[in-house]
C-alpha positions as a Markdown table, in Angstrom:
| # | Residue | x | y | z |
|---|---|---|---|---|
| 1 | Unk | 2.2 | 31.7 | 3.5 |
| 2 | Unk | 1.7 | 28.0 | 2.8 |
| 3 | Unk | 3.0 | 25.4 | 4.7 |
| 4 | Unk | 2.8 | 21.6 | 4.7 |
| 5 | Unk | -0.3 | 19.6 | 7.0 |
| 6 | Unk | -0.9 | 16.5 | 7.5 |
| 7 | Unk | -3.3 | 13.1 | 7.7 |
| 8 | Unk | -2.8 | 10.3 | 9.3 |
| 9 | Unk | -4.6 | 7.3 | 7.9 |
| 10 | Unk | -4.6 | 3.2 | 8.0 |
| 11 | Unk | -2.3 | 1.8 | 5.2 |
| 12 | Unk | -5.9 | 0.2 | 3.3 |
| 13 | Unk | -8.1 | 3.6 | 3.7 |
| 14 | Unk | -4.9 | 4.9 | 2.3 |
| 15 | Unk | -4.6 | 2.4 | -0.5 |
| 16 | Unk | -8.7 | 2.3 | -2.0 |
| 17 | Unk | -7.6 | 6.1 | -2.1 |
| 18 | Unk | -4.7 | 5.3 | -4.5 |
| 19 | Unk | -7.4 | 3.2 | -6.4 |
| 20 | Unk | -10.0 | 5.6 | -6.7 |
| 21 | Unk | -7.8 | 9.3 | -7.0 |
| 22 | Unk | -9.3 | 10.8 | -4.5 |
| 23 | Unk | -9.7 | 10.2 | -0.8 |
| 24 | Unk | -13.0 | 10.7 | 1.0 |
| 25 | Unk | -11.9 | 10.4 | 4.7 |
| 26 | Unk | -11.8 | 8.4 | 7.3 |
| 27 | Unk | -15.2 | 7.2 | 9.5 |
| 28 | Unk | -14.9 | 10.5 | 11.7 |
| 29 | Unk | -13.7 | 12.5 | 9.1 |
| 30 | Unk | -17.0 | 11.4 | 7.1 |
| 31 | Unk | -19.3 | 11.7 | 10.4 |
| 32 | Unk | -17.4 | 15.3 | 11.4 |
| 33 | Unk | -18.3 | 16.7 | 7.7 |
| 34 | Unk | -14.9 | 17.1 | 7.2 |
| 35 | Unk | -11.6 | 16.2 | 6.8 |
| 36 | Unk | -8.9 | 16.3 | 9.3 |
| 37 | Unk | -5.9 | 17.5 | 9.2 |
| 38 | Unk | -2.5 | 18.8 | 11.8 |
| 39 | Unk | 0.1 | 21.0 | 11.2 |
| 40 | Unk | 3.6 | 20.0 | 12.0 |
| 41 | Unk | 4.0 | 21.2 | 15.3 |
| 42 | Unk | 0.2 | 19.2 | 15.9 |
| 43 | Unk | 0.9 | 16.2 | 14.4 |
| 44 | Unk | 2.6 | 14.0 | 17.2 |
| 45 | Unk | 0.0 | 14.8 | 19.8 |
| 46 | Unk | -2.5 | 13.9 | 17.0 |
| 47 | Unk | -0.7 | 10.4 | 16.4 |
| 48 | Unk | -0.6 | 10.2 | 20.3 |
| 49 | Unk | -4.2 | 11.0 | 20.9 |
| 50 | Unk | -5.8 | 9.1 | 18.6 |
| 51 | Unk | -4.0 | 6.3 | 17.3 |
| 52 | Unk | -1.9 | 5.3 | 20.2 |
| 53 | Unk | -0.4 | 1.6 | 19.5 |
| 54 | Unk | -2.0 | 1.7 | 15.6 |
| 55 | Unk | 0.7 | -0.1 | 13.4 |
| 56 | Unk | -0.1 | 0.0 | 9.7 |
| 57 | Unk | -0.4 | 4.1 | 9.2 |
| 58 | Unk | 0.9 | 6.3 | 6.5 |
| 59 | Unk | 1.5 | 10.3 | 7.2 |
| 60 | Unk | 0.1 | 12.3 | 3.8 |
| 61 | Unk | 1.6 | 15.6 | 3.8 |
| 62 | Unk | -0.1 | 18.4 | 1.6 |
| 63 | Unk | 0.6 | 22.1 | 0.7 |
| 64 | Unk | -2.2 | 24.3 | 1.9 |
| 65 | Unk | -2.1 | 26.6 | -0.6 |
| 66 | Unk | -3.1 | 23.4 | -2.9 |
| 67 | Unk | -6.4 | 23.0 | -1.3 |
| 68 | Unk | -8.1 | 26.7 | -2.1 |
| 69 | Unk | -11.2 | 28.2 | -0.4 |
| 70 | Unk | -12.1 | 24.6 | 1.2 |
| 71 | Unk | -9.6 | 24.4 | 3.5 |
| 72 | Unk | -10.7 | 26.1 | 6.5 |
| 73 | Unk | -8.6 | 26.9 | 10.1 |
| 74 | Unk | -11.0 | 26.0 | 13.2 |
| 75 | Unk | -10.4 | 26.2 | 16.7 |
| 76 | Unk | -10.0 | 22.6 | 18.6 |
| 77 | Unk | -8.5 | 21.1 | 21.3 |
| 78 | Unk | -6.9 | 23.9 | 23.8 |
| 79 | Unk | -7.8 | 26.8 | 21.7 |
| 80 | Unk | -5.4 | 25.4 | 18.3 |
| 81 | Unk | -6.5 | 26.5 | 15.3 |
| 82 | Unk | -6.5 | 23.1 | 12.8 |
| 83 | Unk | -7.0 | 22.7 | 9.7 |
| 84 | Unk | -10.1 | 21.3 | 8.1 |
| 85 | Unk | -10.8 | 20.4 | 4.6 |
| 86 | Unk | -14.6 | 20.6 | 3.3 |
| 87 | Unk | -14.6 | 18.9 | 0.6 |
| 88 | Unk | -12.5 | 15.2 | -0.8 |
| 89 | Unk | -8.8 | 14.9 | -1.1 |
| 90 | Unk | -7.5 | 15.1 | -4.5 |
| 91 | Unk | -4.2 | 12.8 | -4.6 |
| 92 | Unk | -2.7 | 15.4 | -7.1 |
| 93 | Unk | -2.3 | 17.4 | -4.6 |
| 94 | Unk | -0.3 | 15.2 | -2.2 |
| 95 | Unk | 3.0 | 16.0 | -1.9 |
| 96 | Unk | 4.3 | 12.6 | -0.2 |
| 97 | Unk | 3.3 | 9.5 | 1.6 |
| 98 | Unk | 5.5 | 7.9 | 4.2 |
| 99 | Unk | 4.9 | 5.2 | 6.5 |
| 100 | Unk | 4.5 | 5.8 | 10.3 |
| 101 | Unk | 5.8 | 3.0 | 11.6 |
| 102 | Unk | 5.9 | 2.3 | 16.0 |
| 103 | Unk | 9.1 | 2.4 | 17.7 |
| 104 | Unk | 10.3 | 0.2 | 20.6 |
| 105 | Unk | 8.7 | 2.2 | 23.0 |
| 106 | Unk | 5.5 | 2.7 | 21.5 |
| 107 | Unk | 5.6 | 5.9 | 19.9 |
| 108 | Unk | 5.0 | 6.7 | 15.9 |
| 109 | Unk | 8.2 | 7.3 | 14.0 |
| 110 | Unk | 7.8 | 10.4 | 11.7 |
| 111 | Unk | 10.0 | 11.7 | 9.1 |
| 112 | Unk | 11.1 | 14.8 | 8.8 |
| 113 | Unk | 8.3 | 16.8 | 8.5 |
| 114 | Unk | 8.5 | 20.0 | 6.1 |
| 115 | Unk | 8.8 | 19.5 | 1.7 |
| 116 | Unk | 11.1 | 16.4 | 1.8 |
């Protein structure tokens, strides 16, 4: 069954993606050999963990099923399987881009997460 993940990235990584078609990753997503990704119900403690106060983010959501064989489900943090992608990001496969902007109390805004 597929389902919708997610990648949280800078507004200008984003962008050189737009430019280029594909997107490579982030610096740890280049240094981990991977790239990142959380599921809906992983997403907030993702943007809380490790972009805390980070203005200037988009939230990528992609169907799983759209990614094949290199998408791969790893155990993390607390036992979570999350997933990975092993191999570049091809922006055909995006489904949307949203910005992720901070609220007044210093927590990221999402949109309704899901196929919208």
């Amino acid at each position: 069954m597929s389902q919708f993940i997610y990648k949280i990235t800078p507004q200008a990584l984003w962008r050189e993606a737009e430019a280029s078609g594909r997107f490579t990753g982030a610096p740890v997503d280049v240094a981990d050999g991977f790239i990142h990704f959380s599921t809906a119900a992983q997403v907030r403690e993702t943007a809380a963990r490790h972009f805390s106060g980070q203005t200037d983010l988009l939230l990528v959501a992609v169907d799983d099923a759209s990614l094949g064989d290199a998408l791969k489900y790893e155990v993390s943090r607390g036992g979570a399987l999350f997933p990975h992608l092993y191999g570049v990001l091809v922006l055909d496969t995006v489904e949307w881009v949203r910005p992720l902007p901070l609220g007044a109390d210093g927590v990221h805004q999402f949109p309704p997460l899901g196929g919208q």
